[in-house]
N, C-alpha and C positions, 0 to 999 in steps of 0.2 A: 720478417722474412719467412717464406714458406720451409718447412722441417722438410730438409733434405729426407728424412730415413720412414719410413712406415707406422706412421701411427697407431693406426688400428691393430698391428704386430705389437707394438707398445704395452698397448692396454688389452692385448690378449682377445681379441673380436674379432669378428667377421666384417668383411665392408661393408655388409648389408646390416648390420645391428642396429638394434632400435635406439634411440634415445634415453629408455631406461633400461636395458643393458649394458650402453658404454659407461651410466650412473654407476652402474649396481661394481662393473669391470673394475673403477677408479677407487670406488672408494675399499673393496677388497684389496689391491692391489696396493695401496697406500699405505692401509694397516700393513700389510706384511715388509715394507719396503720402509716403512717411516724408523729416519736414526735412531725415535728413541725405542724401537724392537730392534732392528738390523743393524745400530751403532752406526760409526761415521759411516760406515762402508753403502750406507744407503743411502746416504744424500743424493747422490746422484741418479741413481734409480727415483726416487721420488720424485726430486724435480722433474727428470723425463715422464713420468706418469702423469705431470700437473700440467706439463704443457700437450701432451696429446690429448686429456680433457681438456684445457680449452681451447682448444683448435676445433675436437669435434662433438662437444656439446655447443657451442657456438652455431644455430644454423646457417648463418652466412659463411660464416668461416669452416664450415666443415664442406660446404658446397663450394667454394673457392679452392678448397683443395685436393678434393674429389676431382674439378673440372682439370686443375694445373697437371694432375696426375694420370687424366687420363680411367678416372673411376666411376663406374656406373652402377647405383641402386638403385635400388627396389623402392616402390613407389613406400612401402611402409615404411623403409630407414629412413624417409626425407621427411613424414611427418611427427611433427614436434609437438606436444602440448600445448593451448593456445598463449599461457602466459608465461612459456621454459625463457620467451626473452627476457621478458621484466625479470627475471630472477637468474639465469646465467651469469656467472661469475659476479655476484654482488654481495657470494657469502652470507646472504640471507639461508635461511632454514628454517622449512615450515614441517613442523609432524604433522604426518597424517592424521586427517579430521579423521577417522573411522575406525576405531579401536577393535582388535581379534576378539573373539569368545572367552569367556574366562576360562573357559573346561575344553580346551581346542579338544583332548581326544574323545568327548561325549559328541562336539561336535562331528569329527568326521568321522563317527560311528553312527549318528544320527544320518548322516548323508549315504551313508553306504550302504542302512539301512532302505532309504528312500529312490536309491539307485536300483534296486530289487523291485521298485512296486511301480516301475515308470511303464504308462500305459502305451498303446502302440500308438494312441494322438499322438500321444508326450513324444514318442521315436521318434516319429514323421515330424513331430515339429521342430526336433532336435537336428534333423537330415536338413533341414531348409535354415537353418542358422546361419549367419556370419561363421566363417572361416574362425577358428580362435588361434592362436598365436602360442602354441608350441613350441614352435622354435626358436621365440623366447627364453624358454624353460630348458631346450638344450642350452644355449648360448651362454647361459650361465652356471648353468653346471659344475662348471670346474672352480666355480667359487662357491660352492657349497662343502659342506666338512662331511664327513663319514656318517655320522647319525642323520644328517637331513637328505643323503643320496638314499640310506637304506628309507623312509619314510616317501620319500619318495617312489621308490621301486614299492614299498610295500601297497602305497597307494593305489596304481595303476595294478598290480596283480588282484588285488582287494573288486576294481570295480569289472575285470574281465571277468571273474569267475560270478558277479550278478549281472552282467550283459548276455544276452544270447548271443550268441557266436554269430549270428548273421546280424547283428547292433553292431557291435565291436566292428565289424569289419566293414560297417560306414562311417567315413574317416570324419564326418561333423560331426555324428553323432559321439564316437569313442573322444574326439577331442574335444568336444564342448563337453563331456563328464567327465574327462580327467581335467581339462581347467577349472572348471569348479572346484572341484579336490585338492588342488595344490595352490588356488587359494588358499585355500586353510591350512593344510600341512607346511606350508610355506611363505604363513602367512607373518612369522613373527621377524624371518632373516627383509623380508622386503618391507617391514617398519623399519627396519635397522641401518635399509641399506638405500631406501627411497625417502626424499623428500616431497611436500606437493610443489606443484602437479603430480611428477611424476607417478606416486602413490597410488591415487586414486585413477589413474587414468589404466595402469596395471589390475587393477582390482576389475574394471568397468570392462578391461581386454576380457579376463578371464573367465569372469562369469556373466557375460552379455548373454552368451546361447542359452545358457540353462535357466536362466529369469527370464526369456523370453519364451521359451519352451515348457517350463513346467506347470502344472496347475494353473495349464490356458485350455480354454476348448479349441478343440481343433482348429477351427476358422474364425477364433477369435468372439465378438459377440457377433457380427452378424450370421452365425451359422446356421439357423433357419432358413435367411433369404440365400446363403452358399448351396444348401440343401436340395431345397426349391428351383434352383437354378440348373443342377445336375439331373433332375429329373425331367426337368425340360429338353436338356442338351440330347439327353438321352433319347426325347424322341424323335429327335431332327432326322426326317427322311431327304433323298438326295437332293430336292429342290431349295430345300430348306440349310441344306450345309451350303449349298455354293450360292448362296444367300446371304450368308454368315461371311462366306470366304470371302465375296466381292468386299465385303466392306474391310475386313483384314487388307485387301488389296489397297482398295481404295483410301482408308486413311491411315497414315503413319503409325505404328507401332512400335519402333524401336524402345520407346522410354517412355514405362509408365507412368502417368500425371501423377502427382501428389498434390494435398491443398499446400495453402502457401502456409502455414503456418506449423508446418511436422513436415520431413525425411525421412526415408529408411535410413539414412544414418542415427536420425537422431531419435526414432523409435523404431527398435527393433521388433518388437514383439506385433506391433502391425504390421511389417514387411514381410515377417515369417507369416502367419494370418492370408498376406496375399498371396507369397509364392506356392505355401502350399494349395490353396486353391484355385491357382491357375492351375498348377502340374495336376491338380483331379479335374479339374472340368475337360482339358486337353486330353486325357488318357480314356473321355468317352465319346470323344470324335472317334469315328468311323464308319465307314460305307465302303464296300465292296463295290460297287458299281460306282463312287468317285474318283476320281485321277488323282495320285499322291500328293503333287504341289495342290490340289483345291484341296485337301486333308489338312497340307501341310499351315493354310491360309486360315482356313478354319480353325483351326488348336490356335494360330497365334492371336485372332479377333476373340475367342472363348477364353483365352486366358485374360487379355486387357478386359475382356466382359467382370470377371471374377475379380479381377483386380478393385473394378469401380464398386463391383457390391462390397463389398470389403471393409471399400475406404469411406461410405454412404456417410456416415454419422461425421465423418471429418470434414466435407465437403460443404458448403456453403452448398443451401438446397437448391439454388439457380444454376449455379456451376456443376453439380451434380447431374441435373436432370438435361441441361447441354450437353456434356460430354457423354451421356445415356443416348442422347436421338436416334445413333444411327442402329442400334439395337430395335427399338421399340417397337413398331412391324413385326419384328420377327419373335418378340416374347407373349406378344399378343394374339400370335397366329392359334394356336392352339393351348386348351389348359391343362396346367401338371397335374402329375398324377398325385395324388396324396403323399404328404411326406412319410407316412407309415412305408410302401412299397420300395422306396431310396435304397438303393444298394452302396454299400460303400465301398471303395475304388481304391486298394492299396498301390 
């Protein structure tokens, strides 16, 4: 039968909690409720805490009772690790495959160090990262003890004062370097308190922006031909933008191709690679003497143009040079200028 009383109040969460917050919620909440800490008087708190886990680590069963209740989340609380079924309530337990640093604080002294020397690429490629999950790391919170809230606090003051104040205060950027960080600071309570999946799927949340972002060139390896490419844009006079722009018109845009065998989900450090060099090729459309929307048609054909140099090496070369056509006219019209003269375009 469906639990008359609120779950998620239960186990101390938000409706929108992830998968391995409602983990991390149970099994803190258990320790402290379990009779043999809390004596008889906690059997019942335990039990309640065993059945609102499996209600809503259950993905069916959490969506059944989300729907009965009348609850609506967020597209991140609905997804689940791909194998949390095979393992949901079967009492299995796998440690994580990925063991912490032996010298955790050499470690995020090393990183805090590194956080100091991150180049304006590295910002910008940090600014076009996946979203990092934060609000993870609030959600939990109140299951952390004294010494892990102050290492925590001490972390994020640690990486403000090597950010420039105008980093810090772009939210991928300041959140893809604090997930990183508390990675590690916080690396030993979520062995403790995650099993796989969910382990490494937390590990892969928090530090996807910064292994996509650091110690990349800018636009990834094709940055030559990115290069090359803005120097061209750059010299599009007005015949030549609304040139550009009919074919933004004319063939669909909304969703950049990928080959079939890679995502941006499932490679980020190529999607960052793309967006960032769409947003610079788009920021050297302009003409005074073009009408907004042919501007605006132009930046989005330049951007999909940047997208495909990008993704060159991924593309089967037949597929590549198809989805090239409607360009080719127009990159052939005139030659760039040497890549020495290249202005870069923050």
């Amino acid at each position: 039968m469906l639990p008359a009383d609120d779950l998620y109040a239960r186990l101390e969460v938000p409706v929108d909690a992830s998968p391995e917050a409602i983990e991390i919620a149970w099994r803190a909440l258990l320790r402290r409720h379990h009779p043999d800490v809390a004596g008889p008087d906690g059997l019942a708190a335990a039990t309640a805490i065993n059945v609102a886990h499996d209600w809503l680590s259950d993905p069916d069963l959490r969506t059944r009772y989300d729907r009965e209740r009348g609850i609506r989340r967020s597209r991140a609380a609905t997804t689940a690790p791909r194998d949390v079924r095979a393992t949901a309530g079967t009492g299995v337990r796998r440690r994580p495959a990925v063991r912490r640093p032996p010298d955790r604080h050499a470690a995020i002294a090393a990183f805090l160090d590194r956080v100091a020397l991150l180049s304006a690429d590295e910002l910008d490629r940090l600014d076009c990262a996946a979203p990092t999950p934060i609000a993870f790391v609030a959600t939990i919170e109140r299951f952390l003890d004294d010494d892990q809230r102050a290492a925590v606090s001490a972390a994020e003051a640690a990486i403000r004062e090597r950010l420039p104040e105008a980093s810090w205060r772009r939210a991928h950027v300041r959140d893809a370097v604090v997930g990183a960080a508390l990675e590690l600071v916080l690396g030993d309570f979520l062995d403790e308190n995650l099993d796989e999946p969910f382990r490494s799927r937390v590990r892969e949340r928090l530090t996807r922006g910064w292994d996509a972002a650091v110690a990349q060139p800018r636009y990834g390896p094709a940055g030559p031909e990115v290069e090359a490419l803005i120097a061209r844009l750059e010299q599009l006079g007005p015949a030549e933008l609304r040139k550009l722009a009919s074919i933004g018109a004319n063939d669909p845009l909304d969703e950049q191709p990928w080959p079939a065998d890679t995502s941006p989900e499932e490679d980020e450090a190529l999607r960052v690679s793309s967006e960032l060099a769409a947003r610079d090729v788009a920021r050297v459309i302009g003409d005074r003497s073009v009408d907004r929307a042919t501007l605006q048609l132009a930046r989005r054909s330049a951007a999909r143009l940047a997208h495909l140099v990008v993704l060159r090496p991924a593309f089967p070369a037949s597929t590549w040079e198809r989805l090239m056509r409607p360009w080719r006219s127009l990159l052939r019209a005139e030659r760039a200028r040497p890549a020495a003269t290249i202005r870069r375009r923050r």
